[in-house]
Backbone as numpy.savetxt, mean C-alpha at the origin, in Angstrom:
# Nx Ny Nz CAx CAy CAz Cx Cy Cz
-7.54 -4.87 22.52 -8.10 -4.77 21.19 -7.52 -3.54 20.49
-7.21 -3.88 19.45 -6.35 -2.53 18.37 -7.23 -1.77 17.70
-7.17 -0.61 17.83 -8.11 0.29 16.92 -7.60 0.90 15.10
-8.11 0.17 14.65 -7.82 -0.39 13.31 -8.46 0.73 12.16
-8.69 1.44 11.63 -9.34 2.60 10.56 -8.76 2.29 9.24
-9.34 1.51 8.10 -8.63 1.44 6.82 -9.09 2.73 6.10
-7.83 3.08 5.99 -8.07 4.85 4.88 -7.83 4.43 3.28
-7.30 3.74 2.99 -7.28 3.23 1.64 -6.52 1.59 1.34
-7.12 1.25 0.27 -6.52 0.06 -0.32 -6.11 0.11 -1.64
-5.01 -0.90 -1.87 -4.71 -0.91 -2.93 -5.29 -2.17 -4.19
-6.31 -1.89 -4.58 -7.14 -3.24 -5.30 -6.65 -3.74 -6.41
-5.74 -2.69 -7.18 -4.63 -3.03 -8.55 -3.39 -4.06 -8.12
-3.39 -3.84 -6.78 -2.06 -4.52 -6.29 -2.32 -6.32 -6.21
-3.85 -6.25 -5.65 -4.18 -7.63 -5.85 -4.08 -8.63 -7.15
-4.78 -7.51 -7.97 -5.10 -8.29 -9.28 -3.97 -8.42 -10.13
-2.91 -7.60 -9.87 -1.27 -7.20 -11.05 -0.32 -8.12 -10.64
-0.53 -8.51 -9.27 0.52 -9.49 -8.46 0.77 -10.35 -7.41
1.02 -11.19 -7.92 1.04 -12.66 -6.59 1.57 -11.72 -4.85
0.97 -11.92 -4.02 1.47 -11.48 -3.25 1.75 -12.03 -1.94
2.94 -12.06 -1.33 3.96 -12.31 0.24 4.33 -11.67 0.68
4.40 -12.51 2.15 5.12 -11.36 2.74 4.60 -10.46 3.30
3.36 -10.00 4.05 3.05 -8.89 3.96 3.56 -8.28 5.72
3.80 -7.05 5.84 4.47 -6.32 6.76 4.12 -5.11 7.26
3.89 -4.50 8.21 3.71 -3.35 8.43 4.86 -2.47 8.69
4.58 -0.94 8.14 5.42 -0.22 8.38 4.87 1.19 9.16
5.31 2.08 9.72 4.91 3.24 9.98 5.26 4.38 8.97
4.48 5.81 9.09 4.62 6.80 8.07 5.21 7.80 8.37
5.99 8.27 7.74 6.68 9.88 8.03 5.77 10.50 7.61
4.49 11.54 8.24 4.10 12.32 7.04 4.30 13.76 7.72
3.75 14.71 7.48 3.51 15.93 7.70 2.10 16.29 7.96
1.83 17.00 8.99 0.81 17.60 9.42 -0.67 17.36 8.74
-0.35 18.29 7.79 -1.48 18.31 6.47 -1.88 17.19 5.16
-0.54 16.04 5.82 -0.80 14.73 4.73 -1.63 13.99 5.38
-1.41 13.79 7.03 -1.92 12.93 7.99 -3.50 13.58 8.17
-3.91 14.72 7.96 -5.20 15.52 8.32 -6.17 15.09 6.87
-5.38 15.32 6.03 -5.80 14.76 4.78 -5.98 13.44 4.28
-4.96 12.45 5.08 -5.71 10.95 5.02 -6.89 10.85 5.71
-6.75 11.14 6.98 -8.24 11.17 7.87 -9.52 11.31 7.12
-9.41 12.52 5.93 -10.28 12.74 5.14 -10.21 11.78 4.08
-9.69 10.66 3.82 -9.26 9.35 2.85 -9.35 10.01 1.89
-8.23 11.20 1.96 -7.40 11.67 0.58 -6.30 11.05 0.30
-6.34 9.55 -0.03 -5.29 8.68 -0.45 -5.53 8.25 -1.52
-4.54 7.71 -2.56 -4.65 7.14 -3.81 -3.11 6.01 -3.69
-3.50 4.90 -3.78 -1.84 3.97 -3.55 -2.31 3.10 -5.37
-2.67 3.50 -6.22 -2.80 2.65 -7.43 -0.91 3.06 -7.78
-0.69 3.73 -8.08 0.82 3.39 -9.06 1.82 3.64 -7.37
1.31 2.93 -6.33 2.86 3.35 -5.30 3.93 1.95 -5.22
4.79 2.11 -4.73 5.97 0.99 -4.81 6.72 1.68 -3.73
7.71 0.70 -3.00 8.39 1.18 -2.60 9.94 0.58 -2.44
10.91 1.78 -2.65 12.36 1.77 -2.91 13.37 1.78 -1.97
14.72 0.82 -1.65 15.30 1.35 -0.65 16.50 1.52 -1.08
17.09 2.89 -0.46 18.01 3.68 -0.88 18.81 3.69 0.51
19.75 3.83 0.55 20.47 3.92 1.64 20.40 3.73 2.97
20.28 2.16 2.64 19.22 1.28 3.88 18.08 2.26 4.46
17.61 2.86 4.07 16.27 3.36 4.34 15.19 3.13 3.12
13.45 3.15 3.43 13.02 2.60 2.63 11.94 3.79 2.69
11.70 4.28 0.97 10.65 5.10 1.01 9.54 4.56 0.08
8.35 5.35 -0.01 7.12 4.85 -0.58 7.35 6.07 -1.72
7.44 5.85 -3.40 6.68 6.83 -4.27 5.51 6.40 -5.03
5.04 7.30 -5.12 4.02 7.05 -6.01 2.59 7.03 -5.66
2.66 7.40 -4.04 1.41 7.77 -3.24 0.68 9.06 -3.22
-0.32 9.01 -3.62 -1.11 10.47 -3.73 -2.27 10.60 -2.62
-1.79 11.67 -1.85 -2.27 12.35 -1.08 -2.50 13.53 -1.26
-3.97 13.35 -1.78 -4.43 15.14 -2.01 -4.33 16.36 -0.86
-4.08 17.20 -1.62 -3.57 18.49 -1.15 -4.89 18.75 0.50
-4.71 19.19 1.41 -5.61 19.52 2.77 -6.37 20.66 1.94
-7.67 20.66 2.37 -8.65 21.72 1.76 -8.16 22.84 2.60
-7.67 22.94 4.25 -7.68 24.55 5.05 -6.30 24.35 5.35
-5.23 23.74 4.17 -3.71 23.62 4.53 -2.94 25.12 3.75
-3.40 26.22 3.90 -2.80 27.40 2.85 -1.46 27.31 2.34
-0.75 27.97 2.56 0.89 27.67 2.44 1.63 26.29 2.64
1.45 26.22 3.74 1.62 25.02 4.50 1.50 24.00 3.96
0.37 23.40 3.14 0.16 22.78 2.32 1.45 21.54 1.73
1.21 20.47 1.30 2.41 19.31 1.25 2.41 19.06 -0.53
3.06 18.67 -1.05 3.21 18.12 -2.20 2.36 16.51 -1.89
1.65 16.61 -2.89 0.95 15.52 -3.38 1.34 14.04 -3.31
2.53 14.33 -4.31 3.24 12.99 -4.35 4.30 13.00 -3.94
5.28 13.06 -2.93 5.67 13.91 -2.41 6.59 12.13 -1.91
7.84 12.30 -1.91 7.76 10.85 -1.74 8.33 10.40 0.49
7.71 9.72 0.34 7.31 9.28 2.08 8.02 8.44 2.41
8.72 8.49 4.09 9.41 7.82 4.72 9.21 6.68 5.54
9.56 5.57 5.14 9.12 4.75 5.72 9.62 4.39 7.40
8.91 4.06 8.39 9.55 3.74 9.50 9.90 2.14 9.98
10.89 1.26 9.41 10.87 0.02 9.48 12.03 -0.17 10.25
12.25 -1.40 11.05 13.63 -1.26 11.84 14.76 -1.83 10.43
16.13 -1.69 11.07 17.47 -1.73 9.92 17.08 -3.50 9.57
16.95 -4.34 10.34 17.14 -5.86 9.89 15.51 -6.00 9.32
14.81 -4.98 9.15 13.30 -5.55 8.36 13.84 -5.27 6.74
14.73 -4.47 6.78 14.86 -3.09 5.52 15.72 -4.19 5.12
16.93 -5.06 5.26 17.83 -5.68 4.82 17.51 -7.20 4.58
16.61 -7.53 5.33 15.55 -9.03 4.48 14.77 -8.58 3.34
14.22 -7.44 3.20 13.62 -7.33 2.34 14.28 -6.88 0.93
15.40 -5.85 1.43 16.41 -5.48 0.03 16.80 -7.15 -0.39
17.37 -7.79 0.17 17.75 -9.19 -0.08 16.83 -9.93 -1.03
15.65 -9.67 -0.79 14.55 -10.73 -1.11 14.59 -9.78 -2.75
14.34 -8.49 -2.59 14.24 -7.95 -3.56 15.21 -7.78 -4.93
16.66 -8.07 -4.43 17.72 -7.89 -4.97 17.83 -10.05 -6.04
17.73 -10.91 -4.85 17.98 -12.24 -5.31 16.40 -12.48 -6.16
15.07 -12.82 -5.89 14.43 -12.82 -6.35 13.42 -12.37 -7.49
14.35 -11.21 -8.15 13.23 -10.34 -8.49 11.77 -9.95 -8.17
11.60 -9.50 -7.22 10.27 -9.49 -6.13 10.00 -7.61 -6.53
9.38 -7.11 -6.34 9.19 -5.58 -5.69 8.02 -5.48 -4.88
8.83 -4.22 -4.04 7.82 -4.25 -2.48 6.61 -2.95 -3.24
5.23 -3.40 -2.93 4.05 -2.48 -3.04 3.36 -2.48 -1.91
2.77 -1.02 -1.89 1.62 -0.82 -0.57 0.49 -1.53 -0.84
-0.44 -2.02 0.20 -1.21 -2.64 -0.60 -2.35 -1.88 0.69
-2.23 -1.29 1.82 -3.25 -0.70 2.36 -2.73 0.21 3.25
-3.52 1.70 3.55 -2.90 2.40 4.89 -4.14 2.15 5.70
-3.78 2.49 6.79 -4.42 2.91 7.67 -4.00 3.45 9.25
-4.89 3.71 10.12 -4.62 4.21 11.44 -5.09 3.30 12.18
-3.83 3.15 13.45 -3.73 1.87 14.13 -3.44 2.65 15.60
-4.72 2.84 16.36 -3.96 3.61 17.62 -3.45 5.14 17.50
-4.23 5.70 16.07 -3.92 6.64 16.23 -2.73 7.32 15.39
-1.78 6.49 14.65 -0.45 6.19 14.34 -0.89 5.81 12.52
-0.37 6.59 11.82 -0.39 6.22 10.71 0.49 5.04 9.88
-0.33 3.73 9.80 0.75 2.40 9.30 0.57 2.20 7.86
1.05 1.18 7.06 1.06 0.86 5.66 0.81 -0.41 6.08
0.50 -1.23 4.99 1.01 -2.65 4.63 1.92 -2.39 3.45
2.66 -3.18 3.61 3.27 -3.88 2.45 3.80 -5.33 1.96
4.08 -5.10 0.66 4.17 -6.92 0.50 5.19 -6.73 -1.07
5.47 -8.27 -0.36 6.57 -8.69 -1.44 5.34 -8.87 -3.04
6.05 -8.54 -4.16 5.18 -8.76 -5.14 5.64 -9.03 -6.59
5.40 -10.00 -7.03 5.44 -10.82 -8.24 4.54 -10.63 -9.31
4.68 -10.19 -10.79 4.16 -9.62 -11.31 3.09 -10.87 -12.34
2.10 -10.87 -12.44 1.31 -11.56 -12.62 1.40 -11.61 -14.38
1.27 -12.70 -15.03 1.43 -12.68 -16.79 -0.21 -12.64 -17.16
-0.68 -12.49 -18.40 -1.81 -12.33 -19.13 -3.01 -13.15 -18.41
-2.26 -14.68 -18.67 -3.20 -15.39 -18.80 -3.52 -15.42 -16.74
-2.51 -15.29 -16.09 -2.56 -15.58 -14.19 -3.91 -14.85 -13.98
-3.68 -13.42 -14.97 -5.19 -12.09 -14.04 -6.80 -12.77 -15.33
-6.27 -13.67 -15.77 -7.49 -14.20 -16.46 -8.22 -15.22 -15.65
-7.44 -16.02 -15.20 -7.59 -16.74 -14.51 -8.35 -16.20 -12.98
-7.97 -15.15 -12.77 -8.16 -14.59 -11.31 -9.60 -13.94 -11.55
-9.76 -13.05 -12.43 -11.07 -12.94 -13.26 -12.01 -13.94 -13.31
-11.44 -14.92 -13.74 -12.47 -15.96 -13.97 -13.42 -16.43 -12.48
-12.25 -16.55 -11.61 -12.79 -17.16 -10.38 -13.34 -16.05 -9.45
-13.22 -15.20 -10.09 -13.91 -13.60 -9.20 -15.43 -13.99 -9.58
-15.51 -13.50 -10.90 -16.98 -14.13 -11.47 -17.31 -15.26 -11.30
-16.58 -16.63 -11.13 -17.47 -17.62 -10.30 -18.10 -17.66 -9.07
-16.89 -16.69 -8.23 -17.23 -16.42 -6.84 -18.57 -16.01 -6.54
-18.88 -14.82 -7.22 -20.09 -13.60 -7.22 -21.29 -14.37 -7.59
-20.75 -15.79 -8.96 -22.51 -16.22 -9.04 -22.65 -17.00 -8.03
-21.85 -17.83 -7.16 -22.53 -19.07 -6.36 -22.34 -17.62 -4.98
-22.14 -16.91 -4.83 -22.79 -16.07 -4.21 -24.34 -15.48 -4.40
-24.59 -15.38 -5.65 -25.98 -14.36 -5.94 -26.57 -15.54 -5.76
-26.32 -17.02 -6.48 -27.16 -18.20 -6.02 -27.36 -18.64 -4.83
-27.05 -18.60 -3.83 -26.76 -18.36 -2.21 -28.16 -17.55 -1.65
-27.35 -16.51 -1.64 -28.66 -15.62 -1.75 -30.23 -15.73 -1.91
-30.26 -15.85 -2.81 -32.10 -17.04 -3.83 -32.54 -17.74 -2.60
Protein backbone atom coordinates (compact mmCIF):
# COMPACT_ATOMS: atom_id res chain seq x y z
CA UNK A 1 0.00 0.00 0.00
CA UNK A 2 1.45 3.57 -1.09
CA UNK A 3 1.51 6.32 1.28
CA UNK A 4 -0.19 8.99 -0.61
CA UNK A 5 -0.38 12.93 1.20
CA UNK A 6 -2.15 15.46 -1.31
CA UNK A 7 -0.38 18.92 -0.54
CA UNK A 8 -2.19 20.78 -3.19
CA UNK A 9 -4.49 20.72 -6.22
CA UNK A 10 -4.96 22.39 -9.05
CA UNK A 11 -8.99 23.15 -9.37
CA UNK A 12 -8.49 26.00 -12.30
CA UNK A 13 -6.85 23.27 -14.25
CA UNK A 14 -10.05 21.24 -14.23
CA UNK A 15 -12.44 23.79 -15.12
CA UNK A 16 -9.94 25.85 -18.03
CA UNK A 17 -9.17 22.42 -19.72
CA UNK A 18 -10.10 19.13 -21.20
CA UNK A 19 -7.73 16.94 -19.67
CA UNK A 20 -5.22 13.54 -20.74
CA UNK A 21 -2.85 11.93 -20.19
CA UNK A 22 -2.16 12.25 -16.84
CA UNK A 23 1.53 11.25 -15.48
CA UNK A 24 3.59 11.44 -12.66
CA UNK A 25 6.70 13.15 -12.23
CA UNK A 26 9.19 13.66 -9.36
CA UNK A 27 10.51 17.19 -7.85
CA UNK A 28 13.81 18.86 -7.71
CA UNK A 29 13.26 21.02 -4.77
CA UNK A 30 15.44 22.41 -2.10
CA UNK A 31 15.41 21.87 1.48
CA UNK A 32 13.17 24.76 2.53
CA UNK A 33 10.64 24.30 -0.59
CA UNK A 34 10.06 20.59 0.43
CA UNK A 35 9.68 21.73 4.45
CA UNK A 36 7.38 24.31 3.20
CA UNK A 37 5.11 22.06 1.11
CA UNK A 38 4.72 19.79 4.16
CA UNK A 39 3.29 22.95 5.59
CA UNK A 40 0.88 23.06 2.12
CA UNK A 41 2.68 26.21 1.20
CA UNK A 42 1.76 25.45 -2.42
CA UNK A 43 -0.15 27.46 -4.96
CA UNK A 44 -0.21 25.52 -8.73
CA UNK A 45 -3.23 28.08 -10.13
CA UNK A 46 -1.02 29.84 -13.03
CA UNK A 47 1.81 26.63 -13.23
CA UNK A 48 2.55 24.93 -16.70
CA UNK A 49 5.16 23.15 -17.63
CA UNK A 50 8.02 23.70 -20.39
CA UNK A 51 10.60 21.55 -22.03
CA UNK A 52 13.78 22.97 -22.85
CA UNK A 53 16.56 20.96 -23.67
CA UNK A 54 14.96 17.66 -23.38
CA UNK A 55 14.51 18.41 -19.85
CA UNK A 56 11.20 19.47 -18.44
CA UNK A 57 10.58 22.19 -15.85
CA UNK A 58 7.46 23.42 -13.91
CA UNK A 59 6.95 27.60 -13.80
CA UNK A 60 4.64 29.21 -12.31
CA UNK A 61 4.48 27.27 -8.96
CA UNK A 62 4.34 29.15 -5.74
CA UNK A 63 5.84 27.93 -2.88
CA UNK A 64 5.81 30.23 -0.05
CA UNK A 65 8.85 31.30 1.47
CA UNK A 66 9.74 28.56 4.98
CA UNK A 67 8.73 30.61 8.12
CA UNK A 68 12.48 29.35 10.14
CA UNK A 69 14.30 29.26 6.45
CA UNK A 70 16.64 32.71 7.26
CA UNK A 71 19.07 33.17 4.49
CA UNK A 72 18.69 30.00 3.21
CA UNK A 73 15.44 30.65 2.29
CA UNK A 74 14.29 29.68 -1.71
CA UNK A 75 12.68 31.95 -4.21
CA UNK A 76 9.05 31.56 -4.37
CA UNK A 77 8.57 31.01 -7.84
CA UNK A 78 11.53 29.85 -8.46
CA UNK A 79 11.24 27.62 -11.49
CA UNK A 80 11.47 23.56 -10.65
CA UNK A 81 12.97 20.53 -12.09
CA UNK A 82 11.23 18.04 -13.22
CA UNK A 83 12.39 14.31 -12.74
CA UNK A 84 10.88 12.32 -15.80
CA UNK A 85 12.82 9.62 -17.73
CA UNK A 86 14.29 10.96 -21.57
CA UNK A 87 11.43 8.77 -23.62
CA UNK A 88 8.48 10.25 -21.11
CA UNK A 89 9.95 13.96 -21.94
CA UNK A 90 9.98 13.14 -25.85
CA UNK A 91 6.21 11.64 -26.12
CA UNK A 92 5.16 14.37 -24.50
CA UNK A 93 7.26 17.30 -26.39
CA UNK A 94 5.74 15.39 -29.50
CA UNK A 95 2.23 15.46 -28.31
CA UNK A 96 2.82 19.02 -27.42
CA UNK A 97 4.59 20.21 -30.51
CA UNK A 98 1.85 18.16 -33.24
CA UNK A 99 -1.27 18.75 -31.26
CA UNK A 100 -1.34 21.90 -29.76
CA UNK A 101 -1.81 20.38 -26.21
CA UNK A 102 0.15 22.12 -23.08
CA UNK A 103 1.37 20.13 -20.16
CA UNK A 104 -0.22 21.58 -16.54
CA UNK A 105 0.22 20.40 -12.91
CA UNK A 106 -2.81 19.47 -11.80
CA UNK A 107 -1.73 18.03 -8.14
CA UNK A 108 1.48 17.56 -5.78
CA UNK A 109 1.91 15.49 -3.36
CA UNK A 110 4.11 13.02 -1.14
CA UNK A 111 4.29 9.49 -2.14
CA UNK A 112 6.63 7.48 0.25
CA UNK A 113 8.03 10.27 1.40
CA UNK A 114 9.28 11.60 -2.13
CA UNK A 115 7.89 14.68 -3.46
CA UNK A 116 5.64 13.81 -6.94
CA UNK A 117 3.41 16.05 -9.33
CA UNK A 118 0.74 15.05 -11.61
CA UNK A 119 0.57 16.21 -14.76
CA UNK A 120 -1.55 16.21 -17.83
CA UNK A 121 -1.87 16.88 -21.30
CA UNK A 122 -4.31 19.97 -21.63
CA UNK A 123 -6.68 21.48 -24.08
CA UNK A 124 -7.99 24.72 -23.55
CA UNK A 125 -11.63 24.82 -22.95
CA UNK A 126 -13.93 27.72 -25.16
CA UNK A 127 -16.78 29.91 -23.37
CA UNK A 128 -19.51 28.00 -23.90
CA UNK A 129 -17.37 24.00 -22.83
CA UNK A 130 -16.83 25.76 -18.87
CA UNK A 131 -20.65 26.69 -19.18
CA UNK A 132 -21.56 23.68 -19.81
CA UNK A 133 -19.28 22.14 -17.04
CA UNK A 134 -20.93 24.69 -14.64
CA UNK A 135 -24.06 23.68 -15.52
CA UNK A 136 -23.60 20.01 -14.66
CA UNK A 137 -21.60 20.94 -11.42
CA UNK A 138 -24.87 22.58 -10.22
CA UNK A 139 -26.95 19.72 -11.36
CA UNK A 140 -24.65 17.44 -9.64
CA UNK A 141 -24.89 19.30 -6.07
CA UNK A 142 -28.88 19.45 -6.34
CA UNK A 143 -29.63 15.66 -6.95
CA UNK A 144 -27.04 15.45 -4.32
CA UNK A 145 -28.75 17.85 -1.60
CA UNK A 146 -32.00 15.87 -2.86
CA UNK A 147 -30.32 12.56 -1.89
CA UNK A 148 -29.64 13.66 1.22
CA UNK A 149 -33.65 14.68 2.27
Amino acid sequence: MENVKILANNKKAFYDYFLSDFIEAGLALKGTEIKSLRAHGASLADSYVIIKHNEAFILGMNIAPYEKGNLFNHEALRTKKLLLHRREIDKLSRKIKEKGFTLVVTKVYLKNGLAKCELALAKGKKIYDKRETEKNKSIKREIEKNVKR
